[in-house]
C-alpha positions as CSV (number, residue, x, y, z in Angstrom):
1,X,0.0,0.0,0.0
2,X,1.4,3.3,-0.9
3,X,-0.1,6.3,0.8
4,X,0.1,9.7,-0.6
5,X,0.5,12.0,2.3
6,X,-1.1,15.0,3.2
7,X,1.0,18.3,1.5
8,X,1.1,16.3,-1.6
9,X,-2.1,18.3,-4.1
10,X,-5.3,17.3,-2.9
11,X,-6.2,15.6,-5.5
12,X,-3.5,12.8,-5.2
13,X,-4.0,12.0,-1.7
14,X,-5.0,8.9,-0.6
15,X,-4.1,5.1,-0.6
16,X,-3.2,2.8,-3.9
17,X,-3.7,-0.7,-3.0
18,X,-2.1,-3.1,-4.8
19,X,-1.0,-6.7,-4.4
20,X,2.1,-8.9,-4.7
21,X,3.7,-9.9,-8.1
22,X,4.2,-13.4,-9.1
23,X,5.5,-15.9,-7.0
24,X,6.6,-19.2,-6.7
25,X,4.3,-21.4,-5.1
26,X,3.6,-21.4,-1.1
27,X,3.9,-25.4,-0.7
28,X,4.1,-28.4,-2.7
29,X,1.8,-31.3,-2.3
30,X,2.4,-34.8,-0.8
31,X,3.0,-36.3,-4.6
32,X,5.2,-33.4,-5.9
33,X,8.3,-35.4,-7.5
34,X,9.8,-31.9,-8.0
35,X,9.1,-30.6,-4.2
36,X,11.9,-27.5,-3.7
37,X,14.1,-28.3,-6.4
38,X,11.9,-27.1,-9.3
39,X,12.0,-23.5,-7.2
40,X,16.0,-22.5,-6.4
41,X,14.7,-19.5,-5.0
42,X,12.3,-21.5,-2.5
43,X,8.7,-21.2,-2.0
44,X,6.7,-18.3,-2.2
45,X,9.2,-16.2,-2.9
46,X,8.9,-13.4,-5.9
47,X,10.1,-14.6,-9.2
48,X,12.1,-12.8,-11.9
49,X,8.5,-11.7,-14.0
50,X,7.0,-10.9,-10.4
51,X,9.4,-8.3,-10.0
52,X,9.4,-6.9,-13.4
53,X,5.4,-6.4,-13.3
54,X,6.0,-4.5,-9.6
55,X,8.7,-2.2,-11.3
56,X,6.6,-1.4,-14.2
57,X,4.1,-0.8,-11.9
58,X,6.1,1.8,-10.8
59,X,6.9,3.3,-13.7
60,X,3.3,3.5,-14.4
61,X,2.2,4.7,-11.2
62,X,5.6,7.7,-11.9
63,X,3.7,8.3,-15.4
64,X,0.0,8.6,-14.6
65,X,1.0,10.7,-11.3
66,X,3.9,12.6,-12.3
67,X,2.0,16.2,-11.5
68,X,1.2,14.9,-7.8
69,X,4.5,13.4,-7.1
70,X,7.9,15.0,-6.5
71,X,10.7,13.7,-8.8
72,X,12.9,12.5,-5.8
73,X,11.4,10.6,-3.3
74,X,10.6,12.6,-0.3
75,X,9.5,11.0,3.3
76,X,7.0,14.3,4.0
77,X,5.3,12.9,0.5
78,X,4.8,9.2,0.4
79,X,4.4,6.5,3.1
80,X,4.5,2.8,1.8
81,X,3.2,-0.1,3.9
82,X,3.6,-3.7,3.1
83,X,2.8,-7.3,5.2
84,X,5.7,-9.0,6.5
85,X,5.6,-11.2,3.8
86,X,8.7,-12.1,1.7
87,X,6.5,-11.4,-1.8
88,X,4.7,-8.1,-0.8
89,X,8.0,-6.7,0.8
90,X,10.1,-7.4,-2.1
91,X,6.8,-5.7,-4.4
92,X,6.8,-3.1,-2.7
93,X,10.8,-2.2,-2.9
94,X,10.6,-3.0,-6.8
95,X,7.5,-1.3,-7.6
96,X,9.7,1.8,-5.7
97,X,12.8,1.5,-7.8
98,X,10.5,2.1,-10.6
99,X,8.4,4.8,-9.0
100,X,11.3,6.9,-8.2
101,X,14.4,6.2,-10.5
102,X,17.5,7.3,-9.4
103,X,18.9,10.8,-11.0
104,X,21.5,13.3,-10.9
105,X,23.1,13.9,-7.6
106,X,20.8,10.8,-5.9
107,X,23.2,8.3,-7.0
108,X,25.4,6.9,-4.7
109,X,27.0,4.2,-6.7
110,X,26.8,4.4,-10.8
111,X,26.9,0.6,-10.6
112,X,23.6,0.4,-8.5
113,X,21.2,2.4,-9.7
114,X,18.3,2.0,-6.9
115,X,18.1,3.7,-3.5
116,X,16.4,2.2,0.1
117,X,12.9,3.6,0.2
118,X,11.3,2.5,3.7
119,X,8.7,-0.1,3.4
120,X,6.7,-0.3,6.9
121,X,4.9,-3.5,8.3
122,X,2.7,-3.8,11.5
123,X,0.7,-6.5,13.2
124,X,-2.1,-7.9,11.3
125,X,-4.3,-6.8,14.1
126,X,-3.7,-3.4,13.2
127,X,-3.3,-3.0,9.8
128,X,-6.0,-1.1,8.6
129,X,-5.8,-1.5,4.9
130,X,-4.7,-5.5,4.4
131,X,-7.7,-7.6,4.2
132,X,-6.1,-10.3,6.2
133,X,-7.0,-7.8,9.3
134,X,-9.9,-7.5,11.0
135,X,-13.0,-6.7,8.3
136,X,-13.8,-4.0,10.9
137,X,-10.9,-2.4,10.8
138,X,-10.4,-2.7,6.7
139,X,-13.8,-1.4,6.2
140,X,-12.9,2.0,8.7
141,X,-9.3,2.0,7.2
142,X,-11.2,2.9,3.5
């Protein structure tokens, strides 16, 4: 979940909800001759197309909201929330590198051309936007 912050136009405030990319799958089942070894990265982690679709989600989201959103990433702008799950974590970082490419005086290495956004997770019991909380809390959080 990325949440526009208040300062940012009023137009472009408010949450984007979005889900994971693609992933490998969560388990295997009891007959699986493959099991883990069909997966090198191991279960329901983010594959390479998963994180391709989150980046060019980024880039999409950078596109369509490019009057409402700063060209550098800015912590007073933008507050991005994730589950502390393996696959929406790493969705959330790539769909970041994408919304807010590196430029000019930003980069810190010319070989690495991505920068640490912060991603923040809470409990399930108090996440107010994941409907794996309460559908109390969901319902109040929108």
């Amino acid at each position: 979940m990325i949440d526009v912050l208040a300062g940012a136009p009023p137009a472009a405030e408010g949450p984007a909800v979005f889900r994971h990319g693609d992933h490998t799958p969560c388990e295997s089942f009891p007959n699986d001759k493959h099991k883990k070894n069909a997966w090198p990265q191991g279960f329901g982690q983010l594959t390479k197309l998963g994180i391709q679709r989150q980046y060019e989600l980024g880039q999409y989201m950078r596109k369509r909201y490019k009057h409402f959103l700063s060209t550098v990433y800015n912590q007073f702008e933008i507050y991005v929330q994730s589950t502390d799950a393996d696959p929406t974590l790493m969705s959330a970082q790539a769909s970041l590198a994408g919304l807010y490419p590196l430029a000019g005086n930003q980069v810190w290495n010319p070989k690495i051309l991505w920068q640490p956004i912060p991603v923040h997770t809470v409990p399930v019991s108090h996440d107010k936007y994941s409907a794996l909380g309460s559908g109390e809390h969901f319902s109040k959080g929108m």
